[in-house]
ChimeraX commands (.cxc) that place a marker at each C-alpha (Angstrom):
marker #1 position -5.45,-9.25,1.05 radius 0.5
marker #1 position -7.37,-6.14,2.68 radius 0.5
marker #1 position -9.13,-3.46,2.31 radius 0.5
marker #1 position -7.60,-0.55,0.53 radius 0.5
marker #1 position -7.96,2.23,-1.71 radius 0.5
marker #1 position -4.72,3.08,-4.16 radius 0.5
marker #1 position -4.06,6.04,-6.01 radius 0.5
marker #1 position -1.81,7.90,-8.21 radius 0.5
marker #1 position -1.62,11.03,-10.38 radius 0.5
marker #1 position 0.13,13.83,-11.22 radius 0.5
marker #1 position -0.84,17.25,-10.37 radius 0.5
marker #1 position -2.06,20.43,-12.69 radius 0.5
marker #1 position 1.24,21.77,-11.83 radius 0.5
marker #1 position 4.18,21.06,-9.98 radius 0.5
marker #1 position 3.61,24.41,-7.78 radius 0.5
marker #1 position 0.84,23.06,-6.32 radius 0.5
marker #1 position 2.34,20.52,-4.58 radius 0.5
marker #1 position 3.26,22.83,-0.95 radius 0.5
marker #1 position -0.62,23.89,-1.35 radius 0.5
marker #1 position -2.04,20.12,-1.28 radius 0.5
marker #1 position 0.40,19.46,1.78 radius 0.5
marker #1 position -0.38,22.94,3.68 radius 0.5
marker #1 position -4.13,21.76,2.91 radius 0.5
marker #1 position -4.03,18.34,4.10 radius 0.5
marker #1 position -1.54,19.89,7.27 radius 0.5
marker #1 position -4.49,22.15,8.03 radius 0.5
marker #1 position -7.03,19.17,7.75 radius 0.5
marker #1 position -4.91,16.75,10.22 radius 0.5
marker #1 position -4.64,19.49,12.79 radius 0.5
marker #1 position -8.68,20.24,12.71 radius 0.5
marker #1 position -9.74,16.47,13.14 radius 0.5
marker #1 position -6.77,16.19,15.67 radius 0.5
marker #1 position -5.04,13.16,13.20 radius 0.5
marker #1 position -1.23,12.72,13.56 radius 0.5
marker #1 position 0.44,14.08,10.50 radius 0.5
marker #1 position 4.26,13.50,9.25 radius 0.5
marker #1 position 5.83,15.94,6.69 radius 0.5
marker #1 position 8.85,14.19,5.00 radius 0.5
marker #1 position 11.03,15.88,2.15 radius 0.5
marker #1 position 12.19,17.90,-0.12 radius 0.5
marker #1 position 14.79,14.94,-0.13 radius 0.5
marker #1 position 16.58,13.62,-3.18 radius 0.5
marker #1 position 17.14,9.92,-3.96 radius 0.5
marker #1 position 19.72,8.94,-5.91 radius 0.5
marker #1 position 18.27,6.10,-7.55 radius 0.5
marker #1 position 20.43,2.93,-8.53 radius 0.5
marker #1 position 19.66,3.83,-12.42 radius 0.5
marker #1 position 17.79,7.02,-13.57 radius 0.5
marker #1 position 17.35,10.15,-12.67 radius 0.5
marker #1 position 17.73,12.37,-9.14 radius 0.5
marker #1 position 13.99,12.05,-7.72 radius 0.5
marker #1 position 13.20,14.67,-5.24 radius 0.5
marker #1 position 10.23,13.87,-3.37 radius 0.5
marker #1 position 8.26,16.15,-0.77 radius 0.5
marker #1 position 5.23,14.63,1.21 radius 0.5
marker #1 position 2.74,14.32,3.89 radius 0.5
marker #1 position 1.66,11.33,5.74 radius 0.5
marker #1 position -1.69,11.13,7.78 radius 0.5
marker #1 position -2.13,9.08,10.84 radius 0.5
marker #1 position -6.81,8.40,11.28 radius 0.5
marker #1 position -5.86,6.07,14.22 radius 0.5
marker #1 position -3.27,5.45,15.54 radius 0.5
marker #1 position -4.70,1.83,16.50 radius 0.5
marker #1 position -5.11,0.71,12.89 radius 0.5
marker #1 position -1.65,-0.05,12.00 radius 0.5
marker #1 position 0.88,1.10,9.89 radius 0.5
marker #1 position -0.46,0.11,6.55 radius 0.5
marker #1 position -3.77,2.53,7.23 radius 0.5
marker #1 position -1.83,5.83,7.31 radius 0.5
marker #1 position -3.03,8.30,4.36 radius 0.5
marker #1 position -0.25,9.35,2.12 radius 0.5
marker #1 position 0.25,12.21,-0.44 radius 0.5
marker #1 position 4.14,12.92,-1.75 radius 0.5
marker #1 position 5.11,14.09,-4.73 radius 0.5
marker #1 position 8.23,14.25,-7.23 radius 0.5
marker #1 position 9.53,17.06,-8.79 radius 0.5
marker #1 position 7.58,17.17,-11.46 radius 0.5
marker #1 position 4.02,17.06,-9.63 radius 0.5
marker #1 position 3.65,12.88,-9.62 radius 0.5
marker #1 position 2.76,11.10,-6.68 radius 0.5
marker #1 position 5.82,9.33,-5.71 radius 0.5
marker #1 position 6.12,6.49,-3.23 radius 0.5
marker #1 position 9.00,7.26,-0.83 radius 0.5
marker #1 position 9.76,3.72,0.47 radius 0.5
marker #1 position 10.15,2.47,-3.03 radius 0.5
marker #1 position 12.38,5.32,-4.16 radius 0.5
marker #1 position 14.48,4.89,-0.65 radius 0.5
marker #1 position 15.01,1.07,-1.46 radius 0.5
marker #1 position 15.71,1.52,-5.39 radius 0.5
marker #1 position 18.73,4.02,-3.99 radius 0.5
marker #1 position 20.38,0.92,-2.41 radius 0.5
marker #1 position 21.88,-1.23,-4.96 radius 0.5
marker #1 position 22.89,-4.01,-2.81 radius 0.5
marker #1 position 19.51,-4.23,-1.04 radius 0.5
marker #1 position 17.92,-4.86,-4.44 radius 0.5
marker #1 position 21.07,-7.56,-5.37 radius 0.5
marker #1 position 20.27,-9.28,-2.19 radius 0.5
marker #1 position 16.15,-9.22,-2.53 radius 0.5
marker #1 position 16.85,-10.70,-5.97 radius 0.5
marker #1 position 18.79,-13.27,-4.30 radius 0.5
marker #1 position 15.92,-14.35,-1.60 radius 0.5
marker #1 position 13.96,-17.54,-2.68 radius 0.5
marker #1 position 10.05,-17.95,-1.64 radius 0.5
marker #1 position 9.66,-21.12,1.41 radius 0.5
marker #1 position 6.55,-22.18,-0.99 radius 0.5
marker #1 position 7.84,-22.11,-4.46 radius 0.5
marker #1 position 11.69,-22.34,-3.96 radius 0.5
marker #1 position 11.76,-19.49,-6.93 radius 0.5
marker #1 position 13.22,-16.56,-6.48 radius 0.5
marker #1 position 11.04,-14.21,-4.64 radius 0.5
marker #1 position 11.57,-11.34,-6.45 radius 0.5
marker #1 position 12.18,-11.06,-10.17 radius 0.5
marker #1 position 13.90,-6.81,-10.08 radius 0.5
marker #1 position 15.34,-5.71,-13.04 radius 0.5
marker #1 position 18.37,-4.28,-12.46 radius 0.5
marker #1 position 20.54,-2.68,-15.82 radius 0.5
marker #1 position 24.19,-3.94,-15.30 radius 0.5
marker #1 position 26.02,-1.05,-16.54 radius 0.5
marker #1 position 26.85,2.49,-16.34 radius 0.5
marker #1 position 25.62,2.86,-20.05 radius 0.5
marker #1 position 22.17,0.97,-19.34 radius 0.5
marker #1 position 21.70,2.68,-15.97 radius 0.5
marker #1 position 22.13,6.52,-17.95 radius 0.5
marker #1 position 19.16,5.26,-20.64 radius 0.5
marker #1 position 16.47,4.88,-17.78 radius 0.5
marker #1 position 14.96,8.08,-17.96 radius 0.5
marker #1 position 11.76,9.45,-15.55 radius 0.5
marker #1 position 9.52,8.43,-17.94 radius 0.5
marker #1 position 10.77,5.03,-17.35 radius 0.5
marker #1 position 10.24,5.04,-14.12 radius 0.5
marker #1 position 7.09,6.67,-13.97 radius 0.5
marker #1 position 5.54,3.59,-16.22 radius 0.5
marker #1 position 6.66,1.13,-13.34 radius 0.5
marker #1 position 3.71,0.85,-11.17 radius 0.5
marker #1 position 5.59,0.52,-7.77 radius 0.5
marker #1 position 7.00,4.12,-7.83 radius 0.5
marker #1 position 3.68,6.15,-8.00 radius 0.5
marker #1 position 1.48,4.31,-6.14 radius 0.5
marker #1 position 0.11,4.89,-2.82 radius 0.5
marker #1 position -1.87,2.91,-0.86 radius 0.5
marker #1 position -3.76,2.81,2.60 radius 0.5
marker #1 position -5.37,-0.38,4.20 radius 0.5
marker #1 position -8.99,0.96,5.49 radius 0.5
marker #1 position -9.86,-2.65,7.30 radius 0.5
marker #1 position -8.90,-1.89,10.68 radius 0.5
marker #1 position -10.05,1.94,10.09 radius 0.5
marker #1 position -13.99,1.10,9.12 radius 0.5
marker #1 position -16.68,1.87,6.69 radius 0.5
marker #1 position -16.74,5.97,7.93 radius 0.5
marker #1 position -13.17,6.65,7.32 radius 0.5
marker #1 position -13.24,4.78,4.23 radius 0.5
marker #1 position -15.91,6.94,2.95 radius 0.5
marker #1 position -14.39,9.94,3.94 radius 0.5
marker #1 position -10.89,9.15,1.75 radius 0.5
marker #1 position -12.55,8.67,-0.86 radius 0.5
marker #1 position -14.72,12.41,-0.34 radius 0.5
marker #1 position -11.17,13.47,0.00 radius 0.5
marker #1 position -9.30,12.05,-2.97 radius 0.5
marker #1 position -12.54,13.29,-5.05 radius 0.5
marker #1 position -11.74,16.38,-3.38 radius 0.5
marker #1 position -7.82,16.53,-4.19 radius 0.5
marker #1 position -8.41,15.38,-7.83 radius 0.5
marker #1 position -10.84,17.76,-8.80 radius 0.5
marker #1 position -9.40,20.96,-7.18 radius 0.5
marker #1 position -5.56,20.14,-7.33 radius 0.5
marker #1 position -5.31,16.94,-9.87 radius 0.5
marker #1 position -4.93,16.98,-13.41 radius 0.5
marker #1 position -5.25,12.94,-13.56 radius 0.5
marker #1 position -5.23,10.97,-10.52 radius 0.5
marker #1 position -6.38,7.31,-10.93 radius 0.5
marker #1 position -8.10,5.45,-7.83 radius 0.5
marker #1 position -8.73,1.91,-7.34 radius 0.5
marker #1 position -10.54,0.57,-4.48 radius 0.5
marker #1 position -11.23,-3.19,-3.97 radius 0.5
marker #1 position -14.89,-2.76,-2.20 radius 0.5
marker #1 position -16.18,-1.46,-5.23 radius 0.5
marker #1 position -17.11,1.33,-3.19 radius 0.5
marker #1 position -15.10,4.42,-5.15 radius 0.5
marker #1 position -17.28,3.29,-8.61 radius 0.5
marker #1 position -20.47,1.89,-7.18 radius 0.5
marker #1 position -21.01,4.27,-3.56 radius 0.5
marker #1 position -22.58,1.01,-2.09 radius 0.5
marker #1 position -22.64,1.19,1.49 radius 0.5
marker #1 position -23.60,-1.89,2.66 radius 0.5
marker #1 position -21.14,-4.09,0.33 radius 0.5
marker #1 position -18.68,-2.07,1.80 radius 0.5
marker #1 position -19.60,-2.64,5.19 radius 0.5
marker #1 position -20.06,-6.33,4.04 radius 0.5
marker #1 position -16.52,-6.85,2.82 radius 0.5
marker #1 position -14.72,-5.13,5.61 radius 0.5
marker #1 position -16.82,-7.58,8.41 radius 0.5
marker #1 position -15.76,-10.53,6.34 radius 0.5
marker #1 position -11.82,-9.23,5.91 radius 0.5
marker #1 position -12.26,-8.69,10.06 radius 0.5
marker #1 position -13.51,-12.01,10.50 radius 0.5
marker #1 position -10.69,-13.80,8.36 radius 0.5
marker #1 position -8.14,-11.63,10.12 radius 0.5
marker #1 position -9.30,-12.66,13.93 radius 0.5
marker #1 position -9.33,-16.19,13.06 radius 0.5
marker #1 position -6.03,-16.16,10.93 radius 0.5
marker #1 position -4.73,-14.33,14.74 radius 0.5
marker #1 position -6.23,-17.31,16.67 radius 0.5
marker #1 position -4.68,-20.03,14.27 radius 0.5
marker #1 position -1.31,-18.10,14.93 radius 0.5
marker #1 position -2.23,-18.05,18.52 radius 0.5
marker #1 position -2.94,-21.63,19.10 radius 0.5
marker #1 position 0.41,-22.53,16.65 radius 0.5
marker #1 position 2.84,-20.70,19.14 radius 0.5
marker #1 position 1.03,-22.49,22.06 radius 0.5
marker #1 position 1.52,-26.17,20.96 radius 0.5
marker #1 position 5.39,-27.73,19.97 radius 0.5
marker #1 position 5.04,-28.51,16.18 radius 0.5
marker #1 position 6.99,-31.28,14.52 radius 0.5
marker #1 position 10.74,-30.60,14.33 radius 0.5
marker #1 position 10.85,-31.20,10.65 radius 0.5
marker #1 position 7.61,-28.74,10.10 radius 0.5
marker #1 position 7.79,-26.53,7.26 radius 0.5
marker #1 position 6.17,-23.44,6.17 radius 0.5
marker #1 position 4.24,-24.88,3.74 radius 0.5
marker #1 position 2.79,-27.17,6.27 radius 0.5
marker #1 position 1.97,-24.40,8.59 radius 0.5
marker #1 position 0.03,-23.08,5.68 radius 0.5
marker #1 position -1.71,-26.29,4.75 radius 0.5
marker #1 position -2.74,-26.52,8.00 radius 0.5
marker #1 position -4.16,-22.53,8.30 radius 0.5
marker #1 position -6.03,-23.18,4.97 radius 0.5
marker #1 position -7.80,-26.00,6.04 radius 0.5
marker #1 position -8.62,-24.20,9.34 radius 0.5
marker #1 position -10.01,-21.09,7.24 radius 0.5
marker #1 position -12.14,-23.70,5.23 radius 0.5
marker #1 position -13.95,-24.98,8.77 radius 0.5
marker #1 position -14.39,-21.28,9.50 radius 0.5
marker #1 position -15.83,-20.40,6.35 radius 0.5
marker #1 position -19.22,-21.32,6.41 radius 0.5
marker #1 position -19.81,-19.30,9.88 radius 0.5
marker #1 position -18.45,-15.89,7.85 radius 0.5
marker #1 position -20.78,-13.22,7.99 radius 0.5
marker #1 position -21.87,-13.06,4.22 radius 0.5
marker #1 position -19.95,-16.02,2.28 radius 0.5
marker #1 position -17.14,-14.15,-0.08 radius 0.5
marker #1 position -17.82,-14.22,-3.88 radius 0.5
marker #1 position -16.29,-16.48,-5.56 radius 0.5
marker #1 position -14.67,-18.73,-2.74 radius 0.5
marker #1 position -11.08,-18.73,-2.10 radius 0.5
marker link #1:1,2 radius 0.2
marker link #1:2,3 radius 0.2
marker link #1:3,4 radius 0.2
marker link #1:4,5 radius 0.2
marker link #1:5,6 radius 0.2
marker link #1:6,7 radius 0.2
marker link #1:7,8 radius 0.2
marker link #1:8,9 radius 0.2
marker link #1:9,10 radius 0.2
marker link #1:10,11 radius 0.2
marker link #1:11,12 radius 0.2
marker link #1:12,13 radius 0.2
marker link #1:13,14 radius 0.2
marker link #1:14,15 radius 0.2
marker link #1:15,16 radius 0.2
marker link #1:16,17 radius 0.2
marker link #1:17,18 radius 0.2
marker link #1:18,19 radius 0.2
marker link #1:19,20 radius 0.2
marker link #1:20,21 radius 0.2
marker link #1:21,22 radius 0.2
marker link #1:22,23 radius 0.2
marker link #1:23,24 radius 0.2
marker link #1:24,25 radius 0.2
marker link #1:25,26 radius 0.2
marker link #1:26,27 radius 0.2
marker link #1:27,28 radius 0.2
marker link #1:28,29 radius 0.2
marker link #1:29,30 radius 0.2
marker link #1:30,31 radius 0.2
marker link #1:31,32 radius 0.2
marker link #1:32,33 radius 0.2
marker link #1:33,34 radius 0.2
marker link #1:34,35 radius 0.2
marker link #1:35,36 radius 0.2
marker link #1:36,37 radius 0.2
marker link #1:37,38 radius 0.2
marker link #1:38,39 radius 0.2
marker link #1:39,40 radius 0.2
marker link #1:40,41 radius 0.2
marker link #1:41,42 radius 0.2
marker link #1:42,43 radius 0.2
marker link #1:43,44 radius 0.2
marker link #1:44,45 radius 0.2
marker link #1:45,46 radius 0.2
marker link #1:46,47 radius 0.2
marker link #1:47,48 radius 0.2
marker link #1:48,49 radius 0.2
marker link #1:49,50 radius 0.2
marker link #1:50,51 radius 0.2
marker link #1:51,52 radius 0.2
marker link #1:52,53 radius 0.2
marker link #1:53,54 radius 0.2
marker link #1:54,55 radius 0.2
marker link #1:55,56 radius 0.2
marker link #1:56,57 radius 0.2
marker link #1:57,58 radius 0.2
marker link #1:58,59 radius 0.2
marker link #1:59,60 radius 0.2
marker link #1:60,61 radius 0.2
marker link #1:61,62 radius 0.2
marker link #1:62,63 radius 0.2
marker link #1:63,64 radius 0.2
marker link #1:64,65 radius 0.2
marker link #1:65,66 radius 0.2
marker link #1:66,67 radius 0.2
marker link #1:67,68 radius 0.2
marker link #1:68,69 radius 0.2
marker link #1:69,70 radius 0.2
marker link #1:70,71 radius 0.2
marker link #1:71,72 radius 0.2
marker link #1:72,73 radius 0.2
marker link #1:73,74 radius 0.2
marker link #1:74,75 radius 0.2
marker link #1:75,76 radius 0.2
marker link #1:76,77 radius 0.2
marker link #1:77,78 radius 0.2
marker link #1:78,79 radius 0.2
marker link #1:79,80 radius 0.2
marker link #1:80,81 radius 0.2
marker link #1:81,82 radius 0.2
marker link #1:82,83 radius 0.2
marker link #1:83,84 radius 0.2
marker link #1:84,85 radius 0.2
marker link #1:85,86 radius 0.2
marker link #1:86,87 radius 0.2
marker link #1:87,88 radius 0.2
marker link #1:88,89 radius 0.2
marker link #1:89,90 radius 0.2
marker link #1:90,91 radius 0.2
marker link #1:91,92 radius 0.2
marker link #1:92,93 radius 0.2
marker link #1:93,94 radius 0.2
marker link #1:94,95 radius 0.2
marker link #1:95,96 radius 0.2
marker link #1:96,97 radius 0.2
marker link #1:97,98 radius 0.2
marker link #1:98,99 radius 0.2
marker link #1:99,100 radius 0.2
marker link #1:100,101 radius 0.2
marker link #1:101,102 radius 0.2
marker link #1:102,103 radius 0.2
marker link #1:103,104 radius 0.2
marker link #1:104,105 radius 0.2
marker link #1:105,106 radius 0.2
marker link #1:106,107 radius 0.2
marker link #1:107,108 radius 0.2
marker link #1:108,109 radius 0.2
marker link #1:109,110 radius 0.2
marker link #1:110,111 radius 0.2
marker link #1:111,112 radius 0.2
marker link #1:112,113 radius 0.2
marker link #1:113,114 radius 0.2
marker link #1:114,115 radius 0.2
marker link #1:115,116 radius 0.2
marker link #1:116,117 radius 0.2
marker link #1:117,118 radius 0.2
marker link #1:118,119 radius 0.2
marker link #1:119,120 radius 0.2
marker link #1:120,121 radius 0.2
marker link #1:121,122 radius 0.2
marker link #1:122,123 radius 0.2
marker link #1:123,124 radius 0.2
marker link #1:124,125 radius 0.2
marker link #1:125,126 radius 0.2
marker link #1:126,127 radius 0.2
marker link #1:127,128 radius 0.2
marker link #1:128,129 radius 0.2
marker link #1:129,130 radius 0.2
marker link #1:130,131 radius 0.2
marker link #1:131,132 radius 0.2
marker link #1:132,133 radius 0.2
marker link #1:133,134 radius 0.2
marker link #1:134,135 radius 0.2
marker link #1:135,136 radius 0.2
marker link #1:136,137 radius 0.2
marker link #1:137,138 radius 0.2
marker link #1:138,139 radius 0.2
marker link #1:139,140 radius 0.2
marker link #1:140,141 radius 0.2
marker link #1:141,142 radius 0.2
marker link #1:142,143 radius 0.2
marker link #1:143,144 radius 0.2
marker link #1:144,145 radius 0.2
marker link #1:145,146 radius 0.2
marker link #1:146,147 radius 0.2
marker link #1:147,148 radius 0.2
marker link #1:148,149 radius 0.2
marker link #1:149,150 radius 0.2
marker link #1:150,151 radius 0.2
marker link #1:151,152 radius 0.2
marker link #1:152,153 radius 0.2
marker link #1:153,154 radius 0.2
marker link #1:154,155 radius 0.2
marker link #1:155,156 radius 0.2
marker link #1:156,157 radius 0.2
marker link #1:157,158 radius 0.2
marker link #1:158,159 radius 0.2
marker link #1:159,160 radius 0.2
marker link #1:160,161 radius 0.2
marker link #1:161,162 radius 0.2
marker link #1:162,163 radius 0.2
marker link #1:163,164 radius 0.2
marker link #1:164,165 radius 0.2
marker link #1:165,166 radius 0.2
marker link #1:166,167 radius 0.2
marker link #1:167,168 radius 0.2
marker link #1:168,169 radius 0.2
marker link #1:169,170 radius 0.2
marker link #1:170,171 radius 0.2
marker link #1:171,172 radius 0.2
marker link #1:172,173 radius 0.2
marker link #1:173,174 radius 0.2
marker link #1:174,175 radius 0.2
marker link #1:175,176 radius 0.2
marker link #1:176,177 radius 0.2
marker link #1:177,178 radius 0.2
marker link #1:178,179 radius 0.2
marker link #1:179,180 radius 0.2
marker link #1:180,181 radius 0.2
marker link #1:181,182 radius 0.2
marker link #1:182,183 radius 0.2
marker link #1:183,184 radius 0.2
marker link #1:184,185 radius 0.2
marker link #1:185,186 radius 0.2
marker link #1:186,187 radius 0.2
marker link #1:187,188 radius 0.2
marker link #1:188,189 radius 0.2
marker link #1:189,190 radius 0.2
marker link #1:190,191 radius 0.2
marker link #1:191,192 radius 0.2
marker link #1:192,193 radius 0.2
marker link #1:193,194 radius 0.2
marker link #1:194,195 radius 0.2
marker link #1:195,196 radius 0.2
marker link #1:196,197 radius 0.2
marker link #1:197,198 radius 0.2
marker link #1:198,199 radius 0.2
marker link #1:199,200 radius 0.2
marker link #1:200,201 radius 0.2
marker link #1:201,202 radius 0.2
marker link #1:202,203 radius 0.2
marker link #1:203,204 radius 0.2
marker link #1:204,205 radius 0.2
marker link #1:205,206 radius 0.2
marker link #1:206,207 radius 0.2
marker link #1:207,208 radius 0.2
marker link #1:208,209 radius 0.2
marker link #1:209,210 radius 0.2
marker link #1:210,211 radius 0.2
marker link #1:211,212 radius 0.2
marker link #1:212,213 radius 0.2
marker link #1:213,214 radius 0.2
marker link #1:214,215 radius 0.2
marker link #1:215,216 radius 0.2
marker link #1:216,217 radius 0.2
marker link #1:217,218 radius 0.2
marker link #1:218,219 radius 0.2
marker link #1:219,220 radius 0.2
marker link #1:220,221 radius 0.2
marker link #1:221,222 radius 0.2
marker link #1:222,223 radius 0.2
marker link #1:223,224 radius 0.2
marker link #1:224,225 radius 0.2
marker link #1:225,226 radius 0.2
marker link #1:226,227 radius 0.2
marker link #1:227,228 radius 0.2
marker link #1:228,229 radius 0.2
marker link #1:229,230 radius 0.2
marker link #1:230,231 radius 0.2
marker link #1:231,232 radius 0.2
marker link #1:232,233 radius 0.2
marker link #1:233,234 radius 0.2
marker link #1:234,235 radius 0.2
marker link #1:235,236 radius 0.2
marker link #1:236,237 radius 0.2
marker link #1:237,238 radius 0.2
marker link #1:238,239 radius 0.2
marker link #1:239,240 radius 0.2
marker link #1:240,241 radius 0.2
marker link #1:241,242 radius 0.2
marker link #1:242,243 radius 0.2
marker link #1:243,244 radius 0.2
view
């Protein structure tokens, strides 16, 4: 669980998709932000058609981790596309073998991905298809680790974007802040994620240090950080509503 705003859309028209990325280029460069242009590059997708995806990928900090970088790419047809999900739908046997990986705390399979068995099934899937699966237009970008000001300013910028290049673009953000413009619960909820996060690092920290029992298990390890994140609770900032 973090922080995060997510977003997808689909532009007013596919030839506005080099504008938004020369934009965005332009806007890196003046606040001095790393920026990544990837594409045009087609994916062959295990079933469906030939996506072709062109993007750009903004780096706020550089200290905030790979999960907080901004992202805008786009199919062929003006959607936002995610990249990684197209790149690992290309690989059949990747997907075989995730479908094959079981969960340490269920023993179920981990993954449940549909994949159509033949050549016939694989030729029905058309974009349409795809585009109704949420994993392949969504974009997302932690904002924990980047703070209340930055996570302010994406969402100035996706307001931005949607009403000057957008003709729907759909934005959730789990601090409430996009729909309410609350400040302070947003500063709130990213100093409680902050506090969880250091003391889920000093649980980890204090695990590695001490020899557990041969025959521990996963699920033990996280029976034990659950009760530790209990004792911590109480001393949070602002107790989380409801508890969890």
């Amino acid at each position: 669980m973090s922080i995060s705003l997510t977003y997808k859309g689909r532009l007013k028209t596919p030839e506005l998709i080099e504008p938004i990325i020369a934009e965005l280029r332009d806007l890196a460069e003046e606040h001095g932000w790393k920026h990544e242009l990837s594409g045009p590059k087609e994916f062959a997708l295990v079933y469906g058609p030939v996506a072709i995806a062109r993007g750009i990928h903004l780096t706020l900090d550089p200290q905030a981790g790979m999960f907080a970088k901004f992202s805008m790419a786009f199919a062929q047809d003006g959607h936002t596309i995610n990249e990684i999900m197209l790149s690992l739908y290309s690989n059949e046997k990747k997907l075989r073998e995730m479908n094959e990986m079981v969960s340490p705390l269920t023993d179920e399979p981990q993954f449940r991905i549909q994949i159509p068995e033949t050549e016939e099934e694989k030729k029905k899937v058309t974009w349409a298809d795809i585009l109704k699966s949420e994993i392949f237009p969504i974009h997302s970008v932690d904002t924990d680790n980047l703070g209340a000001e930055k996570h302010i300013l994406l969402c100035k910028l996706l307001r931005y974007l949607g009403k000057k290049y957008f003709a729907q673009l759909d934005v959730h953000d789990n601090s409430g802040y996009w729909e309410t413009g609350n400040v302070g619960k947003l500063i709130e909820e990213i100093r409680i994620m902050n506090y969880f996060y250091g003391h889920i690092g000093k649980f980890f920290n204090h695990a590695a240090a001490i020899s557990l029992p041969p025959n521990a298990t996963l699920k033990d390890l996280l029976a034990d950080l659950t009760a530790y994140l209990a004792a911590v609770y109480d001393k949070a900032p602002h107790k989380p509503s409801p508890k969890s």
